[in-house]
C-alpha positions as CSV (number, residue, x, y, z in Angstrom):
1,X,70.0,-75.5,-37.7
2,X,65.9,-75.5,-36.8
3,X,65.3,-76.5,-40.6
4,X,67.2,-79.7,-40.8
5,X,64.9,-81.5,-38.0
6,X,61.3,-81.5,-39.6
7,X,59.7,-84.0,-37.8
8,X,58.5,-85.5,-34.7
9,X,58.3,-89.4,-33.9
10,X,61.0,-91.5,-34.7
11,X,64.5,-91.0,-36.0
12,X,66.4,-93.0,-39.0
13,X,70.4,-92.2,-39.1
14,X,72.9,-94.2,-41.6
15,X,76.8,-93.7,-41.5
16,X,77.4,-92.8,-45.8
17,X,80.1,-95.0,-46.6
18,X,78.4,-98.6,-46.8
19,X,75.5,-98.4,-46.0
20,X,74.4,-95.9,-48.7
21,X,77.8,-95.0,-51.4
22,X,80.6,-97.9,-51.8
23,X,83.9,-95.6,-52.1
24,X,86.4,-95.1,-49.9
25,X,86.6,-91.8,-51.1
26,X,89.7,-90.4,-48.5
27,X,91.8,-93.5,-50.2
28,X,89.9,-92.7,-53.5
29,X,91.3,-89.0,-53.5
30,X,95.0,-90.5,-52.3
31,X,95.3,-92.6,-55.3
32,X,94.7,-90.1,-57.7
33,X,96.8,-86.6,-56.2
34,X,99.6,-88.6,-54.7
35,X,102.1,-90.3,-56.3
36,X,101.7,-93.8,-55.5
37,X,98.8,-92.8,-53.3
38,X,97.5,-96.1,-52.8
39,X,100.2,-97.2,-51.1
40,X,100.9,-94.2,-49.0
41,X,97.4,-94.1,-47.4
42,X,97.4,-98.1,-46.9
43,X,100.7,-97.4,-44.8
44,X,99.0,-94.5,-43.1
45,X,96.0,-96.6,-42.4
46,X,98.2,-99.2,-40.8
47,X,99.4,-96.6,-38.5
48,X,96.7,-95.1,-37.6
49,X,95.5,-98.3,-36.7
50,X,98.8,-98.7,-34.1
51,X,98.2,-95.5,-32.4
52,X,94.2,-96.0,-32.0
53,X,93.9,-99.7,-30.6
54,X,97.5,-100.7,-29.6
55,X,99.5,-97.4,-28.7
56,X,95.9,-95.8,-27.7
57,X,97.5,-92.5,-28.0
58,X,96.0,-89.6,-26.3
59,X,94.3,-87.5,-29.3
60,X,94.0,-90.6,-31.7
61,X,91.2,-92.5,-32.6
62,X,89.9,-94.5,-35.4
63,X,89.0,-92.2,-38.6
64,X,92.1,-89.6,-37.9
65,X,93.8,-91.6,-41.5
66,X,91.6,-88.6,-42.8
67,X,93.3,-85.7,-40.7
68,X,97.3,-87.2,-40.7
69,X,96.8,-87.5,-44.7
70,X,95.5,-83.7,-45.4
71,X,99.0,-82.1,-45.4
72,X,100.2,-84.3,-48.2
73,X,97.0,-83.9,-50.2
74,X,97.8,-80.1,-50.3
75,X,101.2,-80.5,-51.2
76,X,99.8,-82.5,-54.2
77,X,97.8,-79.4,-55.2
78,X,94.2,-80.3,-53.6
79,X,92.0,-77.4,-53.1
80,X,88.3,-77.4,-51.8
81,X,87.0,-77.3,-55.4
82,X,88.7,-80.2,-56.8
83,X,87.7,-82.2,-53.5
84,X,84.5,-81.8,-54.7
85,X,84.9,-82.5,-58.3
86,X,86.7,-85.8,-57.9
87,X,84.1,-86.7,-55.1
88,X,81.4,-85.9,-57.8
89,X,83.4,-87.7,-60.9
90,X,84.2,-90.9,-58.5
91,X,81.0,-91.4,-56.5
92,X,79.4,-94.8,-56.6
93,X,76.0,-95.2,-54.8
94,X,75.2,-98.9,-53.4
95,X,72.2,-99.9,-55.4
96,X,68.8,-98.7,-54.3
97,X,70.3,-96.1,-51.9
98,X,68.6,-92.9,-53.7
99,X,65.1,-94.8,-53.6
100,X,65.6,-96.0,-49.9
101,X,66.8,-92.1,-48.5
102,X,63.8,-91.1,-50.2
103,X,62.0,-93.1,-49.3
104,X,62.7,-93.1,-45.7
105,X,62.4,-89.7,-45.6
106,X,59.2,-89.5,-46.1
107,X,58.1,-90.7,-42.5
108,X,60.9,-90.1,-40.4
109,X,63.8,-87.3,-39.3
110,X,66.6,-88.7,-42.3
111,X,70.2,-87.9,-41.1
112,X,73.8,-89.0,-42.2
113,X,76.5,-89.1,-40.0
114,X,79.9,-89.4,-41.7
115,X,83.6,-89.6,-41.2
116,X,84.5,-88.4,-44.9
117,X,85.2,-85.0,-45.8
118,X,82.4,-82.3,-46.1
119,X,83.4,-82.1,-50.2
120,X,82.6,-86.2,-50.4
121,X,78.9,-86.2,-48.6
122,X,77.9,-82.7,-50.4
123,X,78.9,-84.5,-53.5
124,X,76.7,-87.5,-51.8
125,X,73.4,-85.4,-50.9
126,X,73.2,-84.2,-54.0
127,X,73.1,-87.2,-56.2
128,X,70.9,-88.9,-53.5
129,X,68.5,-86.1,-53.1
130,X,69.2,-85.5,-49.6
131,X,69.4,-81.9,-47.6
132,X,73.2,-81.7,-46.9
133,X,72.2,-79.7,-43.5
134,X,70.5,-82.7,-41.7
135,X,74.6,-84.3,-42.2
136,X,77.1,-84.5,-40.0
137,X,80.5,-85.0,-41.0
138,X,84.3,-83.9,-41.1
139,X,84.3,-80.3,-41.8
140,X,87.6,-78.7,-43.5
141,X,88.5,-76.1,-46.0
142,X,91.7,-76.7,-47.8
143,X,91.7,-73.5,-49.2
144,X,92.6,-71.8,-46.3
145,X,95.9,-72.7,-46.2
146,X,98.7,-71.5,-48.3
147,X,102.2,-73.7,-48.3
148,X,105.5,-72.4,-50.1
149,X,107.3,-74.2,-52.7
150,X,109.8,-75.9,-50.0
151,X,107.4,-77.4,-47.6
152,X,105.6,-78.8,-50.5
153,X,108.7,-80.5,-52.3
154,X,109.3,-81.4,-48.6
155,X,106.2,-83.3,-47.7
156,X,106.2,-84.9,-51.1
157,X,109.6,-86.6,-49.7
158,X,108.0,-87.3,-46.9
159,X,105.1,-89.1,-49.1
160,X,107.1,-91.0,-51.1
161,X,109.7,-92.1,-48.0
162,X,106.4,-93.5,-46.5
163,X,105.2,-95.0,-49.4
164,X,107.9,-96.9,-50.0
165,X,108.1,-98.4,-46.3
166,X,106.7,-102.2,-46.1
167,X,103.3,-101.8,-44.5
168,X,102.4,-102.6,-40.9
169,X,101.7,-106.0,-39.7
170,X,99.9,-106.3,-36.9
171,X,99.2,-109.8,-35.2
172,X,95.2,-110.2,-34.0
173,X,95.9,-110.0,-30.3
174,X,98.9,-107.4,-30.7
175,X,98.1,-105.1,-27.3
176,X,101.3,-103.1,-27.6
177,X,104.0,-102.1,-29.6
178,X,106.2,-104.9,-28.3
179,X,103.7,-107.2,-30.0
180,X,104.8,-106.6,-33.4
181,X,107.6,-108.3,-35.2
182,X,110.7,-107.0,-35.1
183,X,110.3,-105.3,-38.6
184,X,107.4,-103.5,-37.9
185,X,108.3,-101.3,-34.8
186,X,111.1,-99.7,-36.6
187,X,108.1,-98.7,-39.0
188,X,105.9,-97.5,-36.4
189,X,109.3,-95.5,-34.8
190,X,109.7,-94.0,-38.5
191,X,106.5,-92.8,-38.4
192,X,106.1,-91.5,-35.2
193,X,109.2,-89.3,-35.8
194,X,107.4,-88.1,-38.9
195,X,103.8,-87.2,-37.8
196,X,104.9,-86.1,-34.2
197,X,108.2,-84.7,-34.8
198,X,109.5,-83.2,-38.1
199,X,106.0,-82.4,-39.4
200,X,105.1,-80.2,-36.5
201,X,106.5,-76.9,-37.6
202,X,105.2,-76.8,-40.7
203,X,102.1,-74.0,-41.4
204,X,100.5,-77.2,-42.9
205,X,100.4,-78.6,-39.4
206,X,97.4,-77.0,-38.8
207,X,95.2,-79.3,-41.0
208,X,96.5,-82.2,-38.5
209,X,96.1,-80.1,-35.8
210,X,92.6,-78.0,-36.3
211,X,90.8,-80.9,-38.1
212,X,88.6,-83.4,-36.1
213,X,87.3,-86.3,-38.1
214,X,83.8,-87.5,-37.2
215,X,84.6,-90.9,-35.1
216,X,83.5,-93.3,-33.1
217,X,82.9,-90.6,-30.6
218,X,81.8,-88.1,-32.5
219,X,78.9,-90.3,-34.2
220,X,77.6,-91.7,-31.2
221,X,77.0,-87.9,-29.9
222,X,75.6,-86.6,-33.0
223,X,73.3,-89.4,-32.9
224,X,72.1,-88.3,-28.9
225,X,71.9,-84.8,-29.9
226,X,69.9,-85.4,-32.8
227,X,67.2,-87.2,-30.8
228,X,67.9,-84.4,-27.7
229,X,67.1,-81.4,-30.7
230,X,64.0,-83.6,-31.9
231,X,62.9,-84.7,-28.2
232,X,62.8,-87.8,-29.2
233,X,64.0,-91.0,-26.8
234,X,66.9,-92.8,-27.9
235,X,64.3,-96.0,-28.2
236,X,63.0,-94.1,-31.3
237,X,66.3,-94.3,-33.5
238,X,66.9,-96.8,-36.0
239,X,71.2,-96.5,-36.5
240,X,73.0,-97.8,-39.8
241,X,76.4,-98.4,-39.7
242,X,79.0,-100.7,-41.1
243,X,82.4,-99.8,-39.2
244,X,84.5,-99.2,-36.2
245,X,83.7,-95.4,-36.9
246,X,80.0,-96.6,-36.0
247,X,80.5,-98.5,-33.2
248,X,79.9,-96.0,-30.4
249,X,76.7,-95.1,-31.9
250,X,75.3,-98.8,-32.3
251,X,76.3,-99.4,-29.1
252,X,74.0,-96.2,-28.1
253,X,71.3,-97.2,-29.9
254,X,71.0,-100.9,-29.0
255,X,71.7,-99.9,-25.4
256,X,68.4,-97.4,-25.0
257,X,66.5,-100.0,-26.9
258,X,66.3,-98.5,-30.0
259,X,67.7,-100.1,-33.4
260,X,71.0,-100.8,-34.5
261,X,71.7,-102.6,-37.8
262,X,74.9,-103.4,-39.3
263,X,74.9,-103.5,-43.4
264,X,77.3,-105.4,-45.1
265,X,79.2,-104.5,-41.7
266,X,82.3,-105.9,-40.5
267,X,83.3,-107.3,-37.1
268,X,83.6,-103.8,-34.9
269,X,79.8,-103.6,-36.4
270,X,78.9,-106.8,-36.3
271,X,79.6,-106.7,-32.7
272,X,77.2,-103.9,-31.6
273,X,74.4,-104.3,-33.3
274,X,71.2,-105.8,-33.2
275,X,70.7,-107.1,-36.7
276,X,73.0,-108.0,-39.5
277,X,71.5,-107.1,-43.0
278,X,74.0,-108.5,-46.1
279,X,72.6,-107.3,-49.2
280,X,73.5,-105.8,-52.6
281,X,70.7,-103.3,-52.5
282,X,69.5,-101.1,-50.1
283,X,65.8,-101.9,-49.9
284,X,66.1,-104.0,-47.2
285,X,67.2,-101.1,-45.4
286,X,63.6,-99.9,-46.0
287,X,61.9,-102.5,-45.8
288,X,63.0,-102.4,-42.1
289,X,62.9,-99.0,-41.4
290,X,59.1,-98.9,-42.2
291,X,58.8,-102.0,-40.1
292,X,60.7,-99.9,-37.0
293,X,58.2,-96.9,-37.8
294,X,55.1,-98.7,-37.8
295,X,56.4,-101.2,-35.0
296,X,59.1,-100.2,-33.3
297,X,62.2,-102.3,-32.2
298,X,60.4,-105.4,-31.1
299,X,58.4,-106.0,-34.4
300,X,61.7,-106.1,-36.6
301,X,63.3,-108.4,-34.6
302,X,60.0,-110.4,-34.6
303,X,59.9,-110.3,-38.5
304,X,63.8,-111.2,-38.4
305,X,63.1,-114.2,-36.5
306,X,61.1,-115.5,-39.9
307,X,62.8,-113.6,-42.3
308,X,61.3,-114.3,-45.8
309,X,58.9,-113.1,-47.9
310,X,55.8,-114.9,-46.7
311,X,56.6,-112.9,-43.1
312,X,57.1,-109.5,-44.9
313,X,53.6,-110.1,-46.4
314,X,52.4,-111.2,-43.4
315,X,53.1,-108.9,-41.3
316,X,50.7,-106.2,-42.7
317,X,53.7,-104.0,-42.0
318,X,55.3,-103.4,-45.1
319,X,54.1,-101.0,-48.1
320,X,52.3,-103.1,-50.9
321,X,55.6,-100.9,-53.3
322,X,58.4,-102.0,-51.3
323,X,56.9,-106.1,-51.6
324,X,56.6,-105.9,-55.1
325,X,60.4,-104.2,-55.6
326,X,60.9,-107.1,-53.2
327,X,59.7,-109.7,-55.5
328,X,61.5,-108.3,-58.6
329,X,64.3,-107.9,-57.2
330,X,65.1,-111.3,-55.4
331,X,62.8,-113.5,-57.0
332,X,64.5,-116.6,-55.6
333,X,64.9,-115.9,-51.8
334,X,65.7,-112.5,-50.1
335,X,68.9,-111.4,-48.6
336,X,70.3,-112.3,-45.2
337,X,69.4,-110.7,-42.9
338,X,69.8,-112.1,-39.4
339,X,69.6,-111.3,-35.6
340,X,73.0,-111.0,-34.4
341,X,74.4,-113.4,-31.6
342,X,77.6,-115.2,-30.3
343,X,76.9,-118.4,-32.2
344,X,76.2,-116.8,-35.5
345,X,79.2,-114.4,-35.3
346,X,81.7,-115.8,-37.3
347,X,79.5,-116.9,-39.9
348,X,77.8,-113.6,-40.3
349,X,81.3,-112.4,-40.6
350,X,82.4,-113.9,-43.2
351,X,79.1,-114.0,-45.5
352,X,79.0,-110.1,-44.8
353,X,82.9,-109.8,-45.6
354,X,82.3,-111.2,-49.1
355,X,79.7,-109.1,-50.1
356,X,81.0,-106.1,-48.8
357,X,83.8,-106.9,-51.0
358,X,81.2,-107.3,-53.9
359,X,79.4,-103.7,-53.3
360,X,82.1,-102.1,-52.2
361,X,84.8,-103.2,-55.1
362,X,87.6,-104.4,-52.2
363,X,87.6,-105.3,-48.9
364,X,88.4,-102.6,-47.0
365,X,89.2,-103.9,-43.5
């Protein structure tokens, strides 16, 4: 894997979803093989959710929606090849994206770092002009498995059974399972007989079993050993994330003094980062990763501090192109983008909720 880190100096790594496409493609690909998908990965999601921040159940963490959902996707007749054809025919870049990992990539090491499925971010490199090998991300092959006619018909049951259960609610300071209303833990009982219990000696198992989403976890150590491979100090990566799946790996960054920046994040994000960023086109991502090439941490969160285009000019920091798209492109006043602390928190919060709504088509948290 020599070839996918080209250069020395410093080191730009974005998570995919948000900061650079706006699907959710694992509920994307749901919707459209399952029979009311939608609703069956919004009640897996909620589960999930349980087991990773209230049960904390050994082997479970957030992102694993992606792994307990596989077995039903091949039951519905998904195969590596139309992964990648309806990750291709759905894929919706956030505006600019192409230009800014381009762009970016022309002055330092360029990597992704995903959760989604190897199909989705192939689909993603390829439309964006990136080199899939410098991406990290959940590798799987569907194709290697083959399941008769009766444990298909059987997890299709077990779809639609789970589909048709209310979903989840859990209260904000639920800690445990006795938290949740008396409805709900029936729900969470259903489900944990399903997953943990019945599902376990099926052949399709394995895709629960062998597959290991990129996390938290998993982000935050691609992001070291990128910078270990490239001998470059962790002070000399710029991180892009939006989600709890990125929080580790802002939390990394920041720590060693490099930077972390949270676009259009939301409050797992929010909370580790350095610098909140809520726009609707991905030049500001730019604009600041030039800024942290040619000045390091300390001179974006000095340009931060007078955000606006006077500063950008300014600052002699920014390329004479990206000022101009600047201009075009906001020609009242540019997008928030703000340092990140306690008493701006909820504010931040909810201005970056709303447009990640607006890029993103729904809110997704």
């Amino acid at each position: 894997m020599d070839e996918a880190f080209p250069f020395e100096g410093k080191v730009f790594v974005s998570d995919l979803q948000g900061p650079v496409t706006a699907n959710d493609n694992a509920r994307e690909l749901t919707s459209a093989l399952i029979e009311n998908g939608d609703r069956f990965f919004q009640a897996v999601s909620r589960y999930e959710g349980v087991l990773a921040n209230i049960v904390r159940k050994d082997g479970v963490k957030a992102g694993d929606t992606l792994r307990l959902i596989l077995p039903f996707l091949k039951a519905y007749g998904a195969t590596d090849s139309s992964l990648l054809r309806m990750s291709r025919e759905g894929l919706r870049t956030v505006p600019g994206a192409g230009k800014t990992m381009r762009y970016v990539q022309e002055f330092m090491s360029s990597f992704l770092v995903s959760t989604s499925y190897e199909h989705y971010v192939g689909a993603a490199c390829e439309e964006i002009g990136f080199p899939f090998e410098n991406a990290f991300c959940t590798r799987l092959s569907m194709d290697m498995y083959d399941l008769e006619d009766w444990e298909s018909q059987t997890l299709r049951n077990l779809a639609q059974e789970i589909a048709r259960m209310p979903l989840i609610e859990v209260p904000e300071n639920a800690r445990n399972v006795r938290d949740l209303g008396q409805d709900d833990r029936p729900l969470v009982r259903r489900m944990e007989e399903i997953f943990w219990s019945e599902m376990t000696d099926l052949s399709s198992y394995q895709l629960i079993s062998q597959v290991n989403p990129v996390g938290s976890d998993e982000k935050a150590t691609s992001v070291v050993e990128i910078c270990k491979r490239l001998s470059v100090p962790l002070e000399d990566c710029m991180y892009v994330g939006d989600g709890v799946t990125d929080v580790r790996a802002l939390q990394v960054v920041r720590r060693s003094g490099g930077l972390s920046l949270a676009f259009n994040g939301n409050v797992h994000a929010l909370r580790e980062a350095d610098v909140a960023v809520i726009s609707d086109n991905t030049i500001i991502t730019s604009v600041l990763a030039e800024v942290f090439y040619r000045g390091g941490r300390e001179a974006v969160l000095e340009m931060v501090e007078e955000w606006g285009m006077d500063e950008l000019r300014r600052s002699g920091l920014v390329h004479d192109y990206l000022l101009r798209e600047c201009a075009r492109l906001f020609p009242g006043r540019l997008p928030t983008v703000r340092r990140i602390d306690k008493d701006n928190m909820a504010s931040l919060v909810e201005e970056s909720s709303r447009m990640r709504a607006k890029v993103r088509g729904a809110p997704l948290d």
